[in-house]
N, C-alpha and C positions, 0 to 999 in steps of 0.2 A: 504494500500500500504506500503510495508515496501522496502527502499534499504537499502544495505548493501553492503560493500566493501568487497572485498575476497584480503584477506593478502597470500603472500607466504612465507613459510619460507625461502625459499632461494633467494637472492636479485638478482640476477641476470635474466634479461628481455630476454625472449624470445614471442616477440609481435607475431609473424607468427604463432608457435605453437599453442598458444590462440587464435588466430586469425582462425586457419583452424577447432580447437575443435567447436568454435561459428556456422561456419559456414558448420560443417558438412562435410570437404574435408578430403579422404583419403591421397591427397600430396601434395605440394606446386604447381607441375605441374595441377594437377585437377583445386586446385583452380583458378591458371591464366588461365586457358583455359572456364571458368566457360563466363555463359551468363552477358552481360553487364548491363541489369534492374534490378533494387535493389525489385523489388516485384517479384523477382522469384524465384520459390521452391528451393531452393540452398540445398537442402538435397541427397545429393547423395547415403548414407548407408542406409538409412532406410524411405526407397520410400519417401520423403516427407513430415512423420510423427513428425518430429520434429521441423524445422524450417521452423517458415511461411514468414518470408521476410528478408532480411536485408538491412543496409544504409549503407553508407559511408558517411559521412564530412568532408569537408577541406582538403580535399587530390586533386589532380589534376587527376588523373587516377576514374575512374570509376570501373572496372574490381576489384573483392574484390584481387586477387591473386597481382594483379600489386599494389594496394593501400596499402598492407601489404609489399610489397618490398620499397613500397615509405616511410611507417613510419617507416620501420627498417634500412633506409637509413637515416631518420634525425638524430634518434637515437645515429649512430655512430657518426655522427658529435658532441656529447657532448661527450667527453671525458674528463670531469672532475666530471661528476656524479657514485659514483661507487653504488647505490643502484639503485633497482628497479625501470626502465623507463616507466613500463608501470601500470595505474590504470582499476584496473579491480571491473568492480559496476553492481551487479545484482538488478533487480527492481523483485518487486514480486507483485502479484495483489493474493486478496482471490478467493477461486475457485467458479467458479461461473462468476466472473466478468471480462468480456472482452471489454476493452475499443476500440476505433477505432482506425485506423491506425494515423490520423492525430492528435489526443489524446496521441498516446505512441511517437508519434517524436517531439509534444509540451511540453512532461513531459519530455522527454531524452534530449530536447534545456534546459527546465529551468533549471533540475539537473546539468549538465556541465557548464552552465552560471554562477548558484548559487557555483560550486566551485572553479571557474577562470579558469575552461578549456574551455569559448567559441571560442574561435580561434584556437582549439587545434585537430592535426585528431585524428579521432579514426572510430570506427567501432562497428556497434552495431546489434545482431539479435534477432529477437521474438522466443524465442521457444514455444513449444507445449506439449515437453516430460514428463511434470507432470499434475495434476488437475489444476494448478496454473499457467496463462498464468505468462509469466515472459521475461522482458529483460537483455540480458547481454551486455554491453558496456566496450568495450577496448577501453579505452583512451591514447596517447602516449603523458606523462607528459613533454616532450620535446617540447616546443615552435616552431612553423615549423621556424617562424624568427630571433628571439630570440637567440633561442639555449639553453634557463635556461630551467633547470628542474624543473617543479615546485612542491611543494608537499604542500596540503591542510592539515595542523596539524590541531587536533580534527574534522576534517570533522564528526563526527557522529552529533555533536551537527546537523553541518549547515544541514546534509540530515534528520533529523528529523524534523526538521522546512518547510524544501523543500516540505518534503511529506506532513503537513499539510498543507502547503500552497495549492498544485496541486490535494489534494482530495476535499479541497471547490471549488477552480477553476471548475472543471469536475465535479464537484454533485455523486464523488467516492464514493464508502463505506469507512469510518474513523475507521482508522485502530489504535487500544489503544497503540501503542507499547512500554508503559512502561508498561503494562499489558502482553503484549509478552514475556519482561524479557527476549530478545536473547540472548541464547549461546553465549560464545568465541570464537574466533577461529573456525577449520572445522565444529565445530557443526554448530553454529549460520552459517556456509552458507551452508551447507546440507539443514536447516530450512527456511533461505531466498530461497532456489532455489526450493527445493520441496511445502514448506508451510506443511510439514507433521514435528510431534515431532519426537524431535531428542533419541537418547538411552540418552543421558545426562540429558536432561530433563525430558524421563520419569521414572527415577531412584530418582531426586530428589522428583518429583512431587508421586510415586507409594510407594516408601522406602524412602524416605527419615525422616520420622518422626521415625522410628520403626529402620532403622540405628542408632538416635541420642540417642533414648535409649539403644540401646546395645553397644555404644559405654560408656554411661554411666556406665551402671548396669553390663554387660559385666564382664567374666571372661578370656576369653580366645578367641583365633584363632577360636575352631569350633562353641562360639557363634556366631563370624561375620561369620563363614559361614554358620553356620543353619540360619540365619536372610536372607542373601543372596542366599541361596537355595528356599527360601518361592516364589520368583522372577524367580526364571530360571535363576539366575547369580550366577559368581562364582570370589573370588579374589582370583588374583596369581600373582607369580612374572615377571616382563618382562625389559629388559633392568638392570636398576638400580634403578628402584621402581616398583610400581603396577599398575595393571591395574584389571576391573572389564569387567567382558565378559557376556555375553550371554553363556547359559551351550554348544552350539553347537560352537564356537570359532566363526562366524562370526562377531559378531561386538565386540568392547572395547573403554575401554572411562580410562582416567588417571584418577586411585582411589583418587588421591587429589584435582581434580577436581569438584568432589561431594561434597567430606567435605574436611577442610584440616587437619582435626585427620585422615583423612585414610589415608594421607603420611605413605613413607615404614620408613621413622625413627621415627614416630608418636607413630605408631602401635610397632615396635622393641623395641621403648624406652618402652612402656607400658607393653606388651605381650612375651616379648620376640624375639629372631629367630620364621621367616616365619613357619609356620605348616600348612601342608597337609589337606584338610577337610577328613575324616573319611570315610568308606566306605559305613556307615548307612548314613549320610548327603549326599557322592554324588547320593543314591537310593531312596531320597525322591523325590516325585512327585511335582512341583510347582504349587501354590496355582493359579498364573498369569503369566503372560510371557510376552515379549513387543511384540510389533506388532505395523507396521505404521500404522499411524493414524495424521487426521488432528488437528491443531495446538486447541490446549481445548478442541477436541473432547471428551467427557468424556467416563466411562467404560461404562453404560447403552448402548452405544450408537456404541461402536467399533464392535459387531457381524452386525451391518444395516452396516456399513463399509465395513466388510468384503466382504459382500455381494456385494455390489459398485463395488470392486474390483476385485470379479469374473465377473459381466454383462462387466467390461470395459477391463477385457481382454479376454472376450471371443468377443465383439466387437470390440477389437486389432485384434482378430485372423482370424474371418470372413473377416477384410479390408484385412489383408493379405493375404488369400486363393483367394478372388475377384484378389487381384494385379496379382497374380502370372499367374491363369489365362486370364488375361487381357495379362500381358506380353508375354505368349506364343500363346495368339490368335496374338498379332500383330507382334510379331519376324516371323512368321507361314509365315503372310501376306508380309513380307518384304522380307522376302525369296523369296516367290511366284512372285513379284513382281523385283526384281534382275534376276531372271531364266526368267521371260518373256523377257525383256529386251535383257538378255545376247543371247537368242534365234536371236530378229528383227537386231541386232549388226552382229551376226554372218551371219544371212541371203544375208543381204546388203552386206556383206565383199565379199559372193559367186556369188551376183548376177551379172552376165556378161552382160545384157544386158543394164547396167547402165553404163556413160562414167566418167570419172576422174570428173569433175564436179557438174553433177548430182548425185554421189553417195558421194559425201561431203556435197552436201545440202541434203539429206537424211538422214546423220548420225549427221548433224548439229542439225536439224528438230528434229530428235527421245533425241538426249541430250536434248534440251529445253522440250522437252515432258518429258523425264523420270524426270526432275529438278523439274519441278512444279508436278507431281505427288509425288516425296519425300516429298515437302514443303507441298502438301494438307494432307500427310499421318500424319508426324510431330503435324501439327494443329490437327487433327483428333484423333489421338493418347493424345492429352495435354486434349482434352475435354472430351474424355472416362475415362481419369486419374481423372477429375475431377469429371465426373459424380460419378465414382465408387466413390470416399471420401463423395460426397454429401447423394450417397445411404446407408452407412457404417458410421452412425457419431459415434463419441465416446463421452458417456453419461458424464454428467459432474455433482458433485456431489450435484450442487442443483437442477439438472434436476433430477438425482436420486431421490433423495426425496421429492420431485412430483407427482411423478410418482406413486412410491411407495406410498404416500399419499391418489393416488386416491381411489389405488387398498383395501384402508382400512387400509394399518399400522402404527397403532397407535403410535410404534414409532417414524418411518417421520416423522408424523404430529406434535410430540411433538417437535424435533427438529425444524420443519421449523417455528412450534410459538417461538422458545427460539432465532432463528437466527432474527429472525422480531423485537421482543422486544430488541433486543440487538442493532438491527440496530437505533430503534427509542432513545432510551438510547441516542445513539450517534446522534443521529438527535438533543435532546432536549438538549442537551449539546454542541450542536453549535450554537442554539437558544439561550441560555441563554448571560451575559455578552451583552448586548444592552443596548444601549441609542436612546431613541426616545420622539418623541410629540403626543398629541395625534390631532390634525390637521396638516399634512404634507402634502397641497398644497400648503399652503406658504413658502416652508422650500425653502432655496436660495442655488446656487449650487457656490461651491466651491473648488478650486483645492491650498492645499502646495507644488506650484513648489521645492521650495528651499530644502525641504524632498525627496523629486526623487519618486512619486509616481507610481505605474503601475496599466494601465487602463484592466481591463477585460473587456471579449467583452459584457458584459450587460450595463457595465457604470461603474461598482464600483471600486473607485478610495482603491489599496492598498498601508497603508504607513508600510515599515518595517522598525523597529527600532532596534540601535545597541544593546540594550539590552535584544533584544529578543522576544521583542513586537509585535506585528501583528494588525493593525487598517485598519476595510473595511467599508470605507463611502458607502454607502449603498443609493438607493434612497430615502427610505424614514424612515432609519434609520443610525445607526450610530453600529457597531459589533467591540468587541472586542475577536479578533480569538485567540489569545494569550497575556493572561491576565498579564503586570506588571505593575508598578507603573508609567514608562512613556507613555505607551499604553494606560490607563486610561487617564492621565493627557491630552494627545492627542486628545483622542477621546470627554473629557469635551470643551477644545476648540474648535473644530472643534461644538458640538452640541452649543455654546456659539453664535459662527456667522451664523449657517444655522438656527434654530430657532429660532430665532429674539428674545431671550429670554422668549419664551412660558414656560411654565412647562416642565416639564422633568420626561417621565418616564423610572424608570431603571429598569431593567428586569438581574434578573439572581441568584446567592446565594447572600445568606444572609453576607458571607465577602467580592464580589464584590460589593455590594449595600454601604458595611458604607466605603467601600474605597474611591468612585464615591464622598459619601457625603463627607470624613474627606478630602479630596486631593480638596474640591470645597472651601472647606474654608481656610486651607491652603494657597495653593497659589491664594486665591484670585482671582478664578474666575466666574465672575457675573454671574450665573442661581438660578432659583429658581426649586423646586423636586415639582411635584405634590403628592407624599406621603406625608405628615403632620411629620410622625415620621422620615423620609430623612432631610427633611426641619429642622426639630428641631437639627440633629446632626448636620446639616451643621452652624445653629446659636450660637450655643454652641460652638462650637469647633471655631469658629471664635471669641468669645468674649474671649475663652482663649488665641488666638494667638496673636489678637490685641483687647488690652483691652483698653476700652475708658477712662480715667483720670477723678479720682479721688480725696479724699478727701487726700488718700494718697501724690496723685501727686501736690497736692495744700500744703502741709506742708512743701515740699521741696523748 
């Protein structure tokens, strides 16, 4: 799970805007006219396909259109904030994994809570539009009572702590995100939003070794650009520096952004004035080229991609030819149904033989008749819509590989052994960092009110520390989720009173192990390790701390 903030460059808040983008409305009028239940398809461009629910909190209006008018109403009320009122935080899941609804509105309560915006409205929807389900949440940093703006400085640290916290919580896939190494700026939320590499990164990741020698060894402009030809890119100039493109002009990425020897006065100062690549350089064929692809996806592996990519848009294209026809069978039927109607209306209007009365309760009669046939039609119509998405899924990329697994490709298969082994990796390294006994029926249960612990729903008590600690008493152990010096010390206490002083096994590396020991003699707290070689560091390092008197101490 990775979040990630989306910075603008321009500080000035337009909630509604982002607000109708989340929510798929072509105008502020759509939106307030929009259906009142926050589980409904609210995608009105693109049937559906993109947004699967959305919420509102802490707003008094329900209707997403009215609730955007209500937070751009607190808004102005602050007028002494001139920067950006509103926080915008995309949650990303790996593809593949869809958690539940009441799972993505427990992780979007704790993220908000975790940055002091639990009392705060905002507005959040799932979308659907990439491999990678994902939330987007518009926060309005504007206090609804208050009226302070608030702004959470270094919030990355606290949302990487969040996410580890909420992928043990929910039993997530643990997601490395210093392994990630997110982009800056538009990259890194291209990357949070899709989950596919961004062109920045796979420039550094493709060229960027073979860059740093020809920036060395390098004589000139057409070496970097024959080096950069090899790729299907190309530098030139744009604005008042450079930029690196794609040889077809769609995508660029700022050349000093890769290195920062590619700055335009880097480069100037070394090489001279900008030069033109040659006409031989821009005719050479490229060895590689970018192409999206999932986040470490490696080259072996980006043609089984491709392919992903056409089954899932030729199953984009199939749901759409279904809808279309769906739509014109029942526009067909509504017609049909209008024109009958407009027929038994006009008959009644001719009929004579009906008196003032009676032909008002006939025309009474046929309105409540044609009402609830619109209302049966309506329902009728939502469940055909649904049928058709049910018959039309779109493949997802580990049901791709699956699939293609069964059917014999070897590739697949190699991938979906490297995603499994990668998963367990991470499995065994949230195993690790434990304190336990080895009889745990008599372990006595204990809660540090005065820590502010929070209960999960299995039992296990989590203490977070300001230093960035993470401690989960555990039934019948003791875990440290995130390993410092006071999360250790914690956690030896805490295994100090619930194992009555049993032995102590510690489970994990070889530097949390003599930390557990040096930190039990230290500060002097009474266990004993049932390892022999724990035990011995923990006596030693205690006789050096407090050394018992001597012959020394006897001369004095």
């Amino acid at each position: 799970m990775i979040a990630k903030r989306v910075h603008r460059k321009k500080a000035t808040s337009d909630f509604g805007r982002l607000g109708r983008y989340m929510l798929e409305a072509k105008n502020e009028q759509a939106a307030i006219l929009w259906a009142r239940t926050a589980d409904y398809i609210l995608d009105t461009k693109h049937g559906g396909h993109k947004v699967a629910w959305s919420r509102i909190t802490n707003c008094v209006s329900e209707a997403p259109g009215w609730a955007i008018a209500e937070i751009e109403a607190t808004q102005n009320q602050n007028t002494r904030a001139k920067g950006d009122k509103t926080y915008h935080l995309v949650v990303s899941f790996p593809e593949g994994e869809k958690p539940s609804r009441e799972q993505l509105e427990d992780i979007e309560d704790a993220i908000c809570i975790g940055l002091g915006y639990g009392e705060h409205q905002r507005l959040s929807a799932v979308h659907l539009d990439t491999d990678n389900l994902h939330i987007h949440i518009a926060i309005n940093k504007v206090h609804p009572q208050t009226l302070r703006c608030v702004e959470p400085y270094y919030d990355h640290y606290k949302l990487d702590g969040l996410c580890r916290q909420l992928e043990a919580k929910h039993g997530l896939q643990v997601d490395n995100r210093i392994e990630h190494n997110r982009m800056p700026g538009r990259q890194g939320d291209m990357e949070a939003h899709a989950g596919e590499a961004s062109l920045l990164r796979w420039i550094k990741e493709q060229a960027g070794e073979l860059l740093t020698k020809t920036l060395t060894d390098g004589q000139g402009w057409q070496d970097l650009h024959g080096t950069l030809a090899k790729f299907g890119l190309v530098i030139r100039p744009r604005g008042a520096g450079l930029v690196i493109a794609t040889s077809d002009g769609q995508l660029a990425v700022k050349a000093s952004s890769v290195d920062r020897q590619l700055g335009f006065k880097a480069l100037t100062d070394r090489w001279g004035a900008y030069a033109s690549p040659t006409e031989a350089i821009q005719a050479m064929p490229p060895e590689r080229q970018y192409q999206k692809a999932p986040l470490h996806t490696h080259s072996e592996g980006r043609s089984l991609y491709d392919e992903f990519q056409k089954a899932r848009e030729t199953a984009l294209q199939n749901r759409r030819e279904g809808e279309r026809q769906l739509r014109q069978t029942q526009e067909a039927y509504r017609q049909e149904l209008k024109a009958w109607y407009a027929e038994r209306y006009q008959a009644l209007r001719k009929n004579t033989q009906l008196g003032g009365w009676a032909k008002r309760e006939a025309v009474r009669k046929l309105s409540q008749k044609r009402t609830q046939d619109l209302n049966n039609q309506r329902q009728l119509e939502a469940r055909q819509r649904q049928a058709m998405t049910r018959a039309n899924p779109l493949p997802t990329w580990q049901g791709f590989l699956q699939s293609a697994a069964e059917q014999g490709d070897r590739r697949a298969l190699a991938m979906l052994r490297s995603r499994q082994r990668r998963q367990q990796r991470q499995k065994q390294a949230l195993a690790q960092a434990v304190l336990r006994t080895e009889v745990i029926t008599e372990a006595r249960h204990l809660v540090l009110a005065h820590l502010r612990p929070q209960a999960r729903k299995n039992g296990d008590m989590v203490y977070r520390l300001n230093d960035g600690g993470h401690v989960a008493d555990e039934a019948g152990q003791i875990r440290v989720e995130a390993v410092t010096a006071a999360s250790t010390l914690l956690a030896l206490t805490l295994a100090q009173e619930r194992f009555a002083n049993r032995p102590l096994v510690v489970d994990g590396t070889e530097d949390f192990r003599q930390m557990v020991a040096t930190l039990a003699a230290k500060r002097g707290v009474t266990v004993r390790f049932a390892d022999p070689a724990l035990e011995q560091v923990r006596r030693q390092t205690g006789k050096a701390v407090f050394p018992s008197p001597g012959r020394e101490g006897q001369g004095r």
